[in-house]
Each structure stands twice: as structure tokens, then as C-alpha cells.
C-alpha positions, -999 to 999 in steps of 0.1 A, spaced: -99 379 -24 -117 371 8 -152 349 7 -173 379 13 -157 398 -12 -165 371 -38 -195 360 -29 -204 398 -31 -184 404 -69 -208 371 -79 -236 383 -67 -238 418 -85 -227 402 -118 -257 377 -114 -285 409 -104 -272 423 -137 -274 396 -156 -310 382 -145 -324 415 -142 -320 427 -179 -322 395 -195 -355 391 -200 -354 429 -215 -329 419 -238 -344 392 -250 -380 406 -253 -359 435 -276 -344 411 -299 -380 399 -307 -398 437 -307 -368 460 -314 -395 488 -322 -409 488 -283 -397 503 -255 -389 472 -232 -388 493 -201 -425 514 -201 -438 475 -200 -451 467 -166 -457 428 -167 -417 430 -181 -411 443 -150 -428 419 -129 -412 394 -148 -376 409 -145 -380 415 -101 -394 374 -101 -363 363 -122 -345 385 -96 -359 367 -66 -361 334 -82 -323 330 -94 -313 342 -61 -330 318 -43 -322 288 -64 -285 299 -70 -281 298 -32 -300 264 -28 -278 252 -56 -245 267 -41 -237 288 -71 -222 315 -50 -192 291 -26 -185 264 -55 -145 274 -65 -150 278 -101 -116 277 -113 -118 236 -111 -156 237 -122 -166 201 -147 -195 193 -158 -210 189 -122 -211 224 -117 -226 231 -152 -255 210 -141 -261 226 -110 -264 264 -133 -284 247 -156 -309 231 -126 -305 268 -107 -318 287 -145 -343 263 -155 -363 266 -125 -359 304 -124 -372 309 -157 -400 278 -147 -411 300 -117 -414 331 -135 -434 313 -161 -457 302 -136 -459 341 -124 -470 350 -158 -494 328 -161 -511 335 -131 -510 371 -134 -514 380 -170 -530 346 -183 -502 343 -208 -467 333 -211 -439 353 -232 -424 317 -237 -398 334 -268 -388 358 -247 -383 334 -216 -366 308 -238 -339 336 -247 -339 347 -217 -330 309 -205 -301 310 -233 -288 344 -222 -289 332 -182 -268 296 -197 -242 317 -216 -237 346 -191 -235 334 -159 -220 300 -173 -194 320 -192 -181 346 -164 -175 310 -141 -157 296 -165 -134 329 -173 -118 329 -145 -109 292 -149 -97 299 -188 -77 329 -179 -60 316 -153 -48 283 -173 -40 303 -204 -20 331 -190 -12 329 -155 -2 292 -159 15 304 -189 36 333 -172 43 315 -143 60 278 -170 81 304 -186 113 303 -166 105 264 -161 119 234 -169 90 208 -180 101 169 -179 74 152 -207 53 131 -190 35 98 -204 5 90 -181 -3 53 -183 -37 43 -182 -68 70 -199 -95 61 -175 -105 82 -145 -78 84 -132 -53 92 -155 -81 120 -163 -77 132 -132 -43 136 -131 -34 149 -165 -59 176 -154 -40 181 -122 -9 183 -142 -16 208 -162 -37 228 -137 -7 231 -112 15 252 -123 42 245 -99 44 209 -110 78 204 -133 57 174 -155 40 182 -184 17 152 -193 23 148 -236 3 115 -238 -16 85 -226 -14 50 -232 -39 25 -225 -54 -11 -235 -88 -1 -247 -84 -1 -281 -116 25 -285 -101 54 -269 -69 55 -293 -63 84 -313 -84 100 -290 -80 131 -266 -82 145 -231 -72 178 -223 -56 180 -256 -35 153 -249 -32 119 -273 -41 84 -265 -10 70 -284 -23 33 -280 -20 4 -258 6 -6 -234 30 -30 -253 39 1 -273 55 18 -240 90 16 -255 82 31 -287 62 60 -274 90 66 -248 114 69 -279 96 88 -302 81 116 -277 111 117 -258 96 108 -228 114 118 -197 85 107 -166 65 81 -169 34 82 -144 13 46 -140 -26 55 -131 -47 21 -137 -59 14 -97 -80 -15 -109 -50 -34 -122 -45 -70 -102 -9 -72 -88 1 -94 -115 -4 -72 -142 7 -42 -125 41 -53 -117 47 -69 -154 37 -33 -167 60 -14 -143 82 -39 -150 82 -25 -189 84 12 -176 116 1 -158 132 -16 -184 127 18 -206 153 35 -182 126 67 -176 119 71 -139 88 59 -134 63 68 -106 25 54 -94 -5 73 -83 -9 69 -45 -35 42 -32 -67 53 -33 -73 44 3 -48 71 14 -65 93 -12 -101 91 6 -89 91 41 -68 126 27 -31 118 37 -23 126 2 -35 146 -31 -38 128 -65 -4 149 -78 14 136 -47 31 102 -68 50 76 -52 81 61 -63 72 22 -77 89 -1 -51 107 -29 -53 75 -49 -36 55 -34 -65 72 -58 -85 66 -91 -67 36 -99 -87 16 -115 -61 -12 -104 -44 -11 -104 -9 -33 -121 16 -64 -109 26 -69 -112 65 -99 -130 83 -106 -97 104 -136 -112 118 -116 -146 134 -89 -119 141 -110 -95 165 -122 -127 184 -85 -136 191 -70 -105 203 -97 -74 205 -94 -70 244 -70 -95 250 -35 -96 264 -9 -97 234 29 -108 242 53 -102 214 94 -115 216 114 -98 195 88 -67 197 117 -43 186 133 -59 155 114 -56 112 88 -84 118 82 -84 155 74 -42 159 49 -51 121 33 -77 142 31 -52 172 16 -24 150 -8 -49 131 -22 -63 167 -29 -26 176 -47 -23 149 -71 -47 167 -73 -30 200 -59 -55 223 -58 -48 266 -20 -51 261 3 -51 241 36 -64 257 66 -58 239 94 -83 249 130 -81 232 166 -77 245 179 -40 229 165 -16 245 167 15 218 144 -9 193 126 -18 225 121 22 233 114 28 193 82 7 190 72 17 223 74 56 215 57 41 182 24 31 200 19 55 223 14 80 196 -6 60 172 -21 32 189 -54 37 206 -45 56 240 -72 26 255 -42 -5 250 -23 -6 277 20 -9 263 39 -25 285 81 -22 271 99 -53 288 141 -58 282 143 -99 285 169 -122 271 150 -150 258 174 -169 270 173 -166 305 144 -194 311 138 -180 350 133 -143 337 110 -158 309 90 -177 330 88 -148 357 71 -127 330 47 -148 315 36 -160 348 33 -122 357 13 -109 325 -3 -142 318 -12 -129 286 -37 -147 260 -17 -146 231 24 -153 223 38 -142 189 75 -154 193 93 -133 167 129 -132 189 158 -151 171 194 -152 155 186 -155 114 220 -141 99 229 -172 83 269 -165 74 272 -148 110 257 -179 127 285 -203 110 309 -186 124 288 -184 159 267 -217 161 269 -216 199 249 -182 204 223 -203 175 216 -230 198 213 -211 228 188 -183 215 166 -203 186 165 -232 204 167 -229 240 155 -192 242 123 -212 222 122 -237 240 122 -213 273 92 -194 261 71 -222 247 78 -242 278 63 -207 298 35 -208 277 28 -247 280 33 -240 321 7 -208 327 -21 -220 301 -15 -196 275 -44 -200 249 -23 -196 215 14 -194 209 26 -188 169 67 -189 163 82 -175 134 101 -199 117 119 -192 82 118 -214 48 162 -219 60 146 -248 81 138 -266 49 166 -292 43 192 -267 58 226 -269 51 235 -240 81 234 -239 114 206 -211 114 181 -234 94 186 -262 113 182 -242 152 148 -229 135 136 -265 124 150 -280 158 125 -250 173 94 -261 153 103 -298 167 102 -285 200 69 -265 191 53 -297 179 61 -318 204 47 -296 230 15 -291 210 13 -329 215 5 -327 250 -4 -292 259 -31 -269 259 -23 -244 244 -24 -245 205 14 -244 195 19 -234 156 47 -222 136 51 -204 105 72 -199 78 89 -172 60 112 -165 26 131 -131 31 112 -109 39 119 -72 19 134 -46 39 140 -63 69 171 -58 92 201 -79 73 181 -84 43 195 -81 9 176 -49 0 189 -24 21 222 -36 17 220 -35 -23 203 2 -16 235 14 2 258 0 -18 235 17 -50 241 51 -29 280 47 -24 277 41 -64 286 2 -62 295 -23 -73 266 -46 -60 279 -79 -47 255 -111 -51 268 -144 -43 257 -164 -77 241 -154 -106 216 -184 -105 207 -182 -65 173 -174 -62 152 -165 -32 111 -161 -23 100 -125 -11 75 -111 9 68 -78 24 70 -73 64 35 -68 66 26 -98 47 48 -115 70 29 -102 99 -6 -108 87 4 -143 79 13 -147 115 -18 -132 123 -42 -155 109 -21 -183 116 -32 -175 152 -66 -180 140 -64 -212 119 -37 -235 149 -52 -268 166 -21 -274 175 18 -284 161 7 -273 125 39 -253 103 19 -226 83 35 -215 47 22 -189 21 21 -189 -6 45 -170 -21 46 -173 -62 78 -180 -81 112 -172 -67 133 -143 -80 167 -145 -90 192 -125 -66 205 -106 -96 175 -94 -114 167 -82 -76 198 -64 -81 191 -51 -114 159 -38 -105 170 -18 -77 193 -2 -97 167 9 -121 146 20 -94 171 42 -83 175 61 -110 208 45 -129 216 21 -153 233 -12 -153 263 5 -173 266 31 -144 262 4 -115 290 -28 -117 271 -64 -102 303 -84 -92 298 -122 -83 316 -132 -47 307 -172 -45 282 -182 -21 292 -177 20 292 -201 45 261 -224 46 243 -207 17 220 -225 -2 214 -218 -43 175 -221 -40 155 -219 -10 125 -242 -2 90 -238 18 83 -270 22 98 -305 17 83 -326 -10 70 -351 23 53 -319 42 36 -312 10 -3 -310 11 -26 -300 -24 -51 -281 -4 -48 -246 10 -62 -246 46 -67 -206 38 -68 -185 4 -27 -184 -1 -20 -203 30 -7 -239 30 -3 -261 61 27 -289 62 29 -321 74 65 -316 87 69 -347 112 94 -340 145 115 -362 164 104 -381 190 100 -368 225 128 -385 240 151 -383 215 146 -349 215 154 -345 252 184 -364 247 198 -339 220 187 -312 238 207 -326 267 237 -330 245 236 -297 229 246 -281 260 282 -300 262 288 -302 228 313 -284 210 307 -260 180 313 -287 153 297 -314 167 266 -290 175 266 -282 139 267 -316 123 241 -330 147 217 -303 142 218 -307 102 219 -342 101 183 -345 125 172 -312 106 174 -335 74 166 -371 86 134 -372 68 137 -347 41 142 -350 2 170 -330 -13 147 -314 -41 135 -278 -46 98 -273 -44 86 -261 -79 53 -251 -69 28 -259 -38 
């Protein structure tokens, strides 16, 4: 039905309705009269006429869609009938002296009930039988919604007004103990939480749908961490940022995620220190095309920079991020794609001389560890001499701020990978010795998701239907997501005077294996369906990672979740020297030298907590 059509159809049932109310109810009080010989009736009825009409369109009455009316738009009929029947009291008063307040106050009832009741017909017809007709030839999975505040409300109601959806919400769950044994829509509060594997067993629950946005992340991953172990896929209402700003409806549920599960809450940027670092600045980013190096590019944009200069050696990642910022960066940042080798130090310096830009995120670097055992040679050259190429660039032309990505493998490393990235932060804080520009580095654990990381290689082998292959049932790891990771980097920009090692703070490690298992969960199987086979650690693989050594240690957190080590570097010119002798060396001796200055100082200990 178009909109003039129904405004039309709403119209003439309100003109009947207001027009020979006030007859009807001044016959239910003189059944004996004949309402319609009475002249001040009359009046009355043609000012109730007037009157509704006016406040029915100040109140919207006639463009509200009634088939999702609530309480809200009961109000506004009650507001839109009160004051008609006030205004045509007033009428009478001044006309006749007298007010026919009986009559009026039926009149008020019969205005509530009928006007009220053919809104709300529309609404009860369509949920009772053309929702009914349209479930027959459906299949319904039952549905326990967890969480009975607003927003579990809200989407039971959705539920079980869209009658495409295949869920059928049969009951809530939640902590307060006051709304147990309680209903919404018809639907049960079973009880709290803890009882999620009960209620899953004795309604047969087949969807489970999380809907508490309040929860802290520590409390929402343990309690999807309950859904999961029930075996029942288990999905989250979408974040109520992307609800306001529209890019999704409340019915539109997300998968829970394996982040979802770190129990950590991320870190909250410094926007205003942020903005004074790169709004309208030149932005130079190595590495611009691989997981954490296009985050970083995407989070600067976010900023509006003057330029955004993307710097990395493969050209399709190089051409993806690119493509990427045209479209959604602001069309006022200039995007400049540049296809370097870190490693060749006259091309380096050529650029940054050219661009001169204010800021250098250095994200470019071999981190495979098992491939780099077997290549320590193309280690050196690109973590450390590729480093030391664009650090040196940035020492030469005066850039302002320069933050490298270093990783927690640089802790007492064992490999060749961890000890080229904690030979870089020595080159990094030797530089920031001397130079002007602050020089920082910053440490990562694995970061989910990103290229090589153990994530998408547990998702594909989940897909081919397994087995999963981790290395040792005890290894453990710390996680963060890629855009914690680049906010990190971020504010480390923000916090440098120079030749500092930033860490976050990253909560407890997880085990490799109850990674694994959780995956598989996520994806819809079971651990009887999906083998986990042990292989033995590879090639300079540690058991436990570390973020700091117990000597870099420091008790205070320079930012909320942000620590800052006291990691001490060689000296100057015996860095030189081994820089020197890196280039003749062979593989071996490369290897052995690296590791053994990598852990002159440091404590063979894992870091329990920082």
C-alpha cells in the first residue's frame, strides 16, 4: 500500500471514530435521547473533529509504521486524545458554560480503545497469522538469547518479528537474579549464566545468541568461552557502534571470533597526542603492503595525514593498500605507492631525502622464524641492514620520529629471526644516542591473523578437515589483534624521547593447543571430528615466548597497558665491528654470533607477569 493510500485508509477510520464518539458515549449515559437533534453535541463532535486532526498530525499519528509500535507510540495517542478531548472541554465551557465531563471521559476511553486498537491490529495479525503461514514450511533452530536486558529485548523481538529468520528464540539467561522465572515476549528467563550447559541440554538448544554489550572483555570471553565448550554454534550481537552509524541491523549477528576470546581489553589511543603527530603531516610506512604495515597505513588515515607513503618491495600488496585508500581514505591525503627494497641503502636514502616525510613507521622485515634457519643470510641483510639503511636515512634528513616494529622473538632468542630483530633495536638505540630524531622500537607477540601466523594456517587445515598440527602440547604464545598492534605503534610515536623498546601489555599467554581447540569449535566441529597431531618443535622454536627480560623489566606503565624496557645495546663500536663482520661471515658463524650478543645480558627465565 503506497503512503497516500495509508495515510488516507487512517485518516477515514479516525473521522469515524472521533466524530461519533462523543454521540456514543453521551447515549450510553441518556439511552432515552436522541443524541443527534442536540446542537451543542454537535459542536462538540465537529471540535473533536478538528482537534484530533490537528494533534494526530503534530503527533505523527498518521506516518508512524505501526506494525513495530511499543509503548512510545502509545504515548504519543494517549498525548494526541488527551488534548483533543481537553480542547473540546475548553469549547464547552466557553460556549455553553458547562462541561459534559461523563460524556467526554467516555468519549476519552472510546478514542484510547479505538484508535489504539485498529494500530495495533495490524501489528497482531500480521505476527499471528502471516508470520504463522509464512514458519509453516520452515525449519526453526531453538535459540537461547544470553543476556535479558535491552538488548536481548530487542532481539528476541526481532526474532520473532522476522519471519524469514530460521531462529526461534525459546529462552534467556542472565545474571540478575530478579528477572528469573520471568518473561518477554512469552519467552522464559531460565536463570543465570553458569547454568548455560544445563539449559542447552534440557531445551535442546541448537543457537546460542550472546546480547550483554556492557560486558568488560574479560567476562565476555570466559562466557563465550562456556557457549563454546557446549558445542552449539554460538553467535554475538554486532557492536553497537556499527549499529548507530547503520552498517548493520540488530538481527544481522556475527560469528564470536577467536580474538573475542583473548580476554583482554585493548588499548585505548591518546587521539589528542595522536592528531598533533601526524594530522597534516607526511607519514612514511616500510612494509606498507604486508598484515601490520597496511593496519598501520589504514589507522594513520584515520588521522588525515598530507601523505601517506606506502614503501614495501611486492608490488600486488603494494597495489592492494593503495587501491585500499583511494576508496576510503579521505580524497584530501595525498597516497603515494613506492616499490623499494629496504635493502638497497642508495634507493632508501634517495626516497627519504625526496619525501622528507615527518614520520617513519618501519614495519618491513623477515619474521618466519623456521624459514629464516634455513636462510640466515637474507635475515641479516633485510632486518638488520635494510634497518639499519632506513634508520640511518632518517638520522641523515632530520626526520622528527621513527618507530620500528620489533617482535617479543628478540627476547633471549634462540633463532636467527629473534636475534636480527634485537640486533635492529641495538642499532635503533644507538642511533637515538646521538641523533635527532626520537628513535623507538616496539614489541609484539603474534599477532592473530597475520600473514604466516598460526591462525589461518589452523583455519585451512580446519577446512581441508585436518588434522591440525601444533609443535608441543605445552608451547604457549601471547596474542594480539592487528589493530592492537597498530595502535600500539601509534602511540608509541607519541610517547619516544628517544632509544626506548615499548611492550603491551598483553595478559597471560595461551597454550598453542587450546588455540587449536578453539578454532575448531568456532568452526562448527568437534574435537572428535578434527585430529590435533603433535610434530616436535622446528628449527629455533622456543616453548614460551617472552616480552621482556627480567633486567629490561620496569613496575610502572609509562601508558594505561603500555610498558617501556630498559633493554641495554652494545656499544657503538662494537657494534660497527659486528656489523662489519656480518657481511663476510658465513651462515653459521652469522648465526652463533648474532645469538650469543642477542643474549649477552639476558636471563634465561620466562616473564610471569609485567
Amino acid at each position: 500500500m503506497s503512503l497516500r493510500k495509508r495515510i488516507s485508509l487512517l485518516i477515514f477510520v479516525d473521522s469515524c471514530i472521533v466524530f461519533f464518539s462523543i454521540y456514543i458515549g453521551y447515549f450510553v449515559l441518556h439511552p432515552i435521547e436522541n443524541p443527534f437533534n442536540n446542537t451543542f453535541l454537535l459542536i462538540s463532535a465537529l471540535t473533536i473533529f478538528i482537534a484530533h486532526h490537528f494533534f494526530a498530525m503534530y503527533y505523527g499519528l498518521y506516518r508512524k509504521v505501526w506494525e513495530y509500535a511499543s509503548i512510545r507510540e502509545l504515548v504519543s495517542i494517549a498525548k494526541a486524545v488527551s488534548l483533543t478531548i481537553l480542547t473540546v472541554a475548553l469549547i464547552q465551557f466557553l460556549v455553553a458554560g458547562d462541561v459534559l465531563t461523563r460524556a467526554l471521559s467516555i468519549t476519552w476511553m472510546l478514542h484510547m480503545l479505538l484508535i489504539g486498537g485498529s494500530r495495533l491490529s495490524w501489528r497482531v495479525f500480521r505476527d499471528s497469522y502471516l508470520s504463522g503461514e509464512k514458519n509453516l514450511n520452515k525449519t526453526e533452530k531453538r535459540t537461547l538469547i544470553i543476556g535479558a536486558g535491552s538488548a536481548g529485548s530487542m532481539i528476541a523481538r526481532q526474532l520473532l518479528n522476522n519471519a524469514d529468520s530460521p531462529l526461534k528464540p525459546v529462552a534467556f539467561l542472565d545474571d540478575d537474579c530478579t528477572k528469573t522465572g520471568l518473561e518477554i515476549f512469552n519467552i522464559k528467563v531460565m536463570g543465570p549464566t553458569k547454568v548455560i550447559e544445563d539449559a542447552v541440554k534440557d531445551l535442546d538448544i541448537e543457537h546460542i545468541i550472546i546480547a550483554i554489550p556492557s560486558l568488560d572483555k574479560h567476562t565476555s570471553s570466559n562466557l563465550m568461552q562456556k557457549c563454546l565448550d557446549t558445542g552449539i554454534h554460538t553467535q554475538t550481537m554486532p557492536l553497537i557502534e556499527d549499529l548507530l552509524t547503520g552498517k548493520v541491523s540488530v538481527n544481522e549477528f556475527r560469528d564470536v571470533r577467536i580474538e573475542d576470546l583473548l580476554g583482554r581489553e585493548e588499548v585505548a589511543l591518546d587521539v589528542d597526542s595522536i592528531s598533533m603527530k601526524l594530522t597534516n603531516k607526511k607519514i612514511l610506512i616500510t612494509g606498507a603492503g604486508g598484515s601490520i604495515g597496511s593496519e598501520i597505513c589504514r589507522q594513520v588515515a584515520k588521522f588525515e595525514p598530507r601523505e601517506i607513503i606506502l614503501l614495501g618491495h611486492g608490488e600486488n600488496s603494494i597495489y592492494t593498500i593503495d587501491m585500499e585508500l583511494r576508496q576510503k581514505a579521505s580524497s584530501m591525503i595525498k597516497v603515494i605507492p613506492i616499490i623499494a627494497d629496504i635493502q638497497d641503502r642508495p634507493r632508501i636514502f634517495d626516497i627519504v631525502s625526496t619525501h622528507r616525510p615527518d614520520v617513519i613507521y618501519h614495519a618491513a622485515a623477515h619474521k618466519h622464524v623456521p624459514l629464516m634457519e634455513y636462510n640466515p643470510m637474507e635475515a641479516v641483510k633485510n632486518n638488520i641492514f635494510g634497518t639499519k639503511n632506513i634508520a640511518e636515512a632518517a638520522d641523515t634528513f632530520g626526520i622528527k620520529h621513527f618507530v620500528m616494529i620489533s617482535t617479543d622473538k628478540a627476547v633471549n632468542p634462540p633463532n636467527i629471526m629473534g636475534a636480527t630483530k634485537r640486533f635492529a633495536e641495538m642499532i635503533v638505540q644507538n642511533l637515538a644516542k646521538k641523533s635527532n630524531t626520537k628513535f623507538a622500537a616496539v614489541r609484539f607477540g603474534n599477532v592473530l591473523g597475520s600473514r604466516g601466523s598460526v591462525v589461518p594456517l589452523f583455519k585451512k587445515q580446519i577446512a581441508m578437515g585436518g588434522p591440525i598440527t601444533v609443535t608441543d602440547p605445552n608451547m604457549t604464545r601471547y596474542f594480539m589483534t592487528i589493530p592492537e598492534a597498530s595502535r600500539l605503534v601509534l602511540q608509541a610515536g607519541t610517547l619516544a624521547n628517544g632509544g626506548e623498546i615499548f611492550v603491551l601489555d598483553m595478559g597471560e599467554p595461551v597454550k598453542i593447543v587450546d588455540l587449536a581447540k578453539n578454532l575448531i569449535k568456532l568452526s562448527g566441529y568437534t574435537e572428535d571430528e578434527i585430529d590435533i597431531y603433535y610434530t616436535g618443535s622446528r628449527p629455533g622454536e622456543k616453548l614460551y615466548e617472552e616480552l621482556l627480560s627480567e633486567d629490561e623489566i620496569q613496575d610502572k606503565f609509562i601508558f594505561p597497558k603500555i610498558h617501556v624496557g630498559r633493554a641495554s645495546p652494545i656499544s657503538e663500536v662494537e657494534l660497527e665491528y659486528v656489523l662489519d663482520k656480518l657481511k663476510s661471515m658465513k651462515a653459521d658463524d652469522m648465526k652463533d654470533t648474532l645469538i650469543g650478543l642477542a643474549n649477552k645480558k639476558n636471563i634465561h627465565s620466562p616473564m610471569k607477569s609485567y
